[in-house]
Every structure is written in structure tokens, then in C-alpha cells.
C-alpha positions in Angstrom: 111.5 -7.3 -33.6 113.5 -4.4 -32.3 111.4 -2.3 -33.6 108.6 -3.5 -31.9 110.0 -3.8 -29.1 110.8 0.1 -28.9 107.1 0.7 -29.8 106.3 -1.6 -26.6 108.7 0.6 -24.4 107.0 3.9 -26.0 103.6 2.5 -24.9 105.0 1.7 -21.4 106.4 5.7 -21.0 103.2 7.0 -22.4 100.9 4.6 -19.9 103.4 5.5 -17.1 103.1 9.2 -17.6 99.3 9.0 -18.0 99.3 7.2 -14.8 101.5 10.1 -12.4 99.5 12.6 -14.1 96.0 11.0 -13.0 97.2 9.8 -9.8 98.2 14.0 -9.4 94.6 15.0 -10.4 93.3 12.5 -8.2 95.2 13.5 -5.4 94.5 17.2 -6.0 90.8 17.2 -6.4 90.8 14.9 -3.2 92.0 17.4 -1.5 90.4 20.5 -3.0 86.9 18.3 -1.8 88.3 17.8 1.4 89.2 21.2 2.0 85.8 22.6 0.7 84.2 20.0 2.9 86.0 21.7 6.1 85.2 25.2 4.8 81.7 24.4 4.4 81.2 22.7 7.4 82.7 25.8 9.6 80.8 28.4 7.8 77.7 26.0 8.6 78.8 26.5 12.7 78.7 30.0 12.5 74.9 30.1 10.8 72.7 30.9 13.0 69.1 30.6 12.7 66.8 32.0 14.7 62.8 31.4 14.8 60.9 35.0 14.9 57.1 35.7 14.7 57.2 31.9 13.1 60.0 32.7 10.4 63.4 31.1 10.4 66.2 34.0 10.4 69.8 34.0 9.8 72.6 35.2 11.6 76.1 34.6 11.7 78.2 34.4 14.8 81.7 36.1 14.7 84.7 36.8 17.0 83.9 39.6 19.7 87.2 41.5 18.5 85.5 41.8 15.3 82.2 43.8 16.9 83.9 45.4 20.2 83.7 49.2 18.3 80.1 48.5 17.8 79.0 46.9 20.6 81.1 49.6 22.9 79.2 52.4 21.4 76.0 50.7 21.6 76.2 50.1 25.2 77.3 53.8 26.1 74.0 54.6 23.8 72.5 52.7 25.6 73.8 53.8 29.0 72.6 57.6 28.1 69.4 56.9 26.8 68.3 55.0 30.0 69.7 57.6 32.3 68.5 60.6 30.6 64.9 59.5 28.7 62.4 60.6 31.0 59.0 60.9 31.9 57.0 62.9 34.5 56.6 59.6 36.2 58.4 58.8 39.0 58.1 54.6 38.4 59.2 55.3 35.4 62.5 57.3 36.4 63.3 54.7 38.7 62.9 51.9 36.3 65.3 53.6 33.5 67.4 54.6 36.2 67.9 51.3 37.4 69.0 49.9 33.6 71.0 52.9 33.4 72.7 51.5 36.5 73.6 48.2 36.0 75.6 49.8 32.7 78.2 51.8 35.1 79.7 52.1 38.1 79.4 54.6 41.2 79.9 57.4 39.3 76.8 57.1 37.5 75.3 56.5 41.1 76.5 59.5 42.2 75.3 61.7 39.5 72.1 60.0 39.8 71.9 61.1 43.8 73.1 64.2 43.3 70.0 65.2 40.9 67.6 64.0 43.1 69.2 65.2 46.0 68.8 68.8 44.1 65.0 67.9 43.2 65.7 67.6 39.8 63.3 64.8 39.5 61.0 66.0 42.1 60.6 69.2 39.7 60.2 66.8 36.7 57.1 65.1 37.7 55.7 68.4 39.6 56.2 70.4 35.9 54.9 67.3 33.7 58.2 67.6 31.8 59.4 65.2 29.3 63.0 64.7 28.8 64.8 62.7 25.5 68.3 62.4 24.3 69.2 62.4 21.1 73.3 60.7 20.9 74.9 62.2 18.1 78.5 60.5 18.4 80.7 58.7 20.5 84.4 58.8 20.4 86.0 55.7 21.6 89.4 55.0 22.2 90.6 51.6 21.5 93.9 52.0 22.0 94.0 51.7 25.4 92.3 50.1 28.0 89.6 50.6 29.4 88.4 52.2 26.6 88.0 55.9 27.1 85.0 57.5 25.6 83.4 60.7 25.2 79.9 61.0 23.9 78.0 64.0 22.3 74.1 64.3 22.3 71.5 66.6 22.7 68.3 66.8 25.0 64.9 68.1 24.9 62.9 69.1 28.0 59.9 69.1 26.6 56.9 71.1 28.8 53.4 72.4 27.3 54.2 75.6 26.6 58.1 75.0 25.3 60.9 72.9 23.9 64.5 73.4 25.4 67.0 71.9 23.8 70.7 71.1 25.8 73.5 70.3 24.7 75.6 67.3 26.1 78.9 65.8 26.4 79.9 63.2 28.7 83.3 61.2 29.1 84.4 58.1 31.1 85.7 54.4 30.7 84.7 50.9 29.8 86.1 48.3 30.6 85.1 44.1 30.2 82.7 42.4 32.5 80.8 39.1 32.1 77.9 39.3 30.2 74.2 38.9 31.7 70.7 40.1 31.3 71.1 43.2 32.6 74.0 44.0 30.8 74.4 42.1 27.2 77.6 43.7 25.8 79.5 42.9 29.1 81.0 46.0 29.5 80.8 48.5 32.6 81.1 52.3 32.2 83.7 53.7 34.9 84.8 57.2 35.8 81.9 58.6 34.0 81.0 62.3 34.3 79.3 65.3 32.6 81.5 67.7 30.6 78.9 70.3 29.2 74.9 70.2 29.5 73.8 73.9 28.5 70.7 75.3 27.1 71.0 76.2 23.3 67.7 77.3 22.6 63.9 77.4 23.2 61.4 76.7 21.0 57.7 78.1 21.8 55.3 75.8 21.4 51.7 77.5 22.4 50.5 80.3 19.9 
């Protein structure tokens, strides 16, 4: 009887431990689902999915801090390309210009009326010249703030009879403004000025 007894009492520890241990496995896969649930549903807020030329694209949304490098350079890319791409057509230089200008401040205003002021872009349109700009880098400072810059590019003047390329290096700051259609990044270049733009060579381009 004792006997029995003890096997009884064995049964009961073995049934007891079995119990804790699935009540633990319970617990922990409840909460492992739980916690995958969460994860899946904030990865699934920062999916984005955007229709183009009728398909469905992907894109995933991400803290600013993450993409301020990028997006810094990009606008002072940008910034140049609009203020120095250029055609012999004088709707067309205002048009860029006017980009170029919602991108900076007065000092890219006053570069801009100093040039014309010296018929820069009188002599543009009267040559038929073509100007591009080519950005090769941009150093950006983001240890302090604004951000100071200084880009490096090259241009071409482009006429019929030649190529001239120029080199150039600018400099100035950004710092953070709202965002809007004219200006996406929601930055605004400050204290910008031109630190070298020399001829490095010509290139013949008639027989």
C-alpha cells in the first residue's frame, strides 16, 4: 500500500513538472507570436507602395537622420546643376535660374545679378553657347550646423567651333527648412560663393 502510494506521489511530481514546463512553452511561444506580430506589423507601416506606369512599387520609409548625407548632397547637386546648365535661350536661363533660386539664399541671388549685370548671359544666347556641369564631389560637414559644404565640378561651354572645359569649386551652408515643391529636401543653401572657376583646356571641334 505504501508502495503504491509513493508510485502515486511520483506520478503527481512527474505530472506537476510536465505541467510548469508546458505552461513555460506556452507562455514563451505566446510571446515570441506576439512580438513577431508587432515586428511585422511596423515593418508593414514603413512599406510603401507606389503605383507607376500601372505597376505597384515598393519603398520603404525611414528616419530623415538616416538619409540627411544623401539628401544634403543631392540638393547642392541639385542646386549647381540648375544654376549653371544652360542653354542659349534666355526662357530657359530664367526658368533654371529660378529653381536654382528657391535652393539658396541671397547669395545665390547675387551671383546670379552680378553675371547678368556683366552680360554673361547676354553673351550666352548672342554666341549660341551651351553650358553643362558635370559635379564630381561634395564635401559635407556634418559636424556642425549648418552644414558646411564645398563642391567640386567641372563645366563645358560648349560653342560650334570648340569645347572649354572649367574647372569649379564652390562652398557655403545648409541649413533645415520646411519642405515644399520647390524645394523637396527642405534644406536652404546659405553663404554660398565661388572659390575657383578657370579654364583648363579647349578642345577643337571643327576640322
Amino acid at each position: 500500500m505504501f508502495t503504491q502510494l509513493k508510485n502515486i506521489d511520483t506520478a503527481f511530481q512527474h505530472i506537476k513538472r510536465f505541467s510548469y514546463l508546458l505552461i513555460l512553452a506556452c507562455s514563451g511561444i505566446s510571446g515570441y507570436a506576439i512580438y513577431k506580430s508587432y515586428q511585422s506589423s511596423t515593418d508593414f507601416k514603413n512599406h510603401i507602395y507606389i503605383l507607376a506606369n500601372g505597376k505597384a512599387l515598393e519603398a520603404f520609409a525611414a528616419d530623415r537622420k538616416q538619409n540627411i548625407p544623401v539628401e544634403a548632397r543631392d540638393h547642392i547637386r541639385i542646386f549647381h546643376e540648375d544654376f549653371f546648365n544652360l542653354d542659349p535661350d534666355d526662357k530657359q536661363v530664367q526658368a533654371t535660374i529660378t529653381k536654382a533660386l528657391y535652393l539658396a539664399d541671397g547669395s545665390a541671388k547675387t551671383q546670379y545679378d552680378n553675371l547678368r549685370e556683366s552680360g554673361f548671359y547676354a553673351n550666352l544666347i548672342a554666341g549660341n553657347i551651351s553650358q553643362q556641369v558635370s559635379i564630381d564631389s561634395v564635401q559635407l560637414d556634418m559636424n556642425q550646423y549648418p552644414f558646411y559644404f564645398k563642391c567640386y565640378g567641372t563645366e563645358k561651354l560648349i560653342r560650334t567651333s570648340s569645347t572649354v572645359n572649367r574647372s569649379l569649386i564652390t562652398q557655403g551652408y545648409l541649413r533645415n527648412v520646411s519642405r515644399s515643391d520647390n524645394n523637396p529636401h527642405g534644406f536652404l543653401i546659405e553663404r554660398w560663393e565661388t572659390l575657383e572657376n578657370k579654364d583648363l583646356n579647349t578642345q577643337n571641334t571643327k576640322p
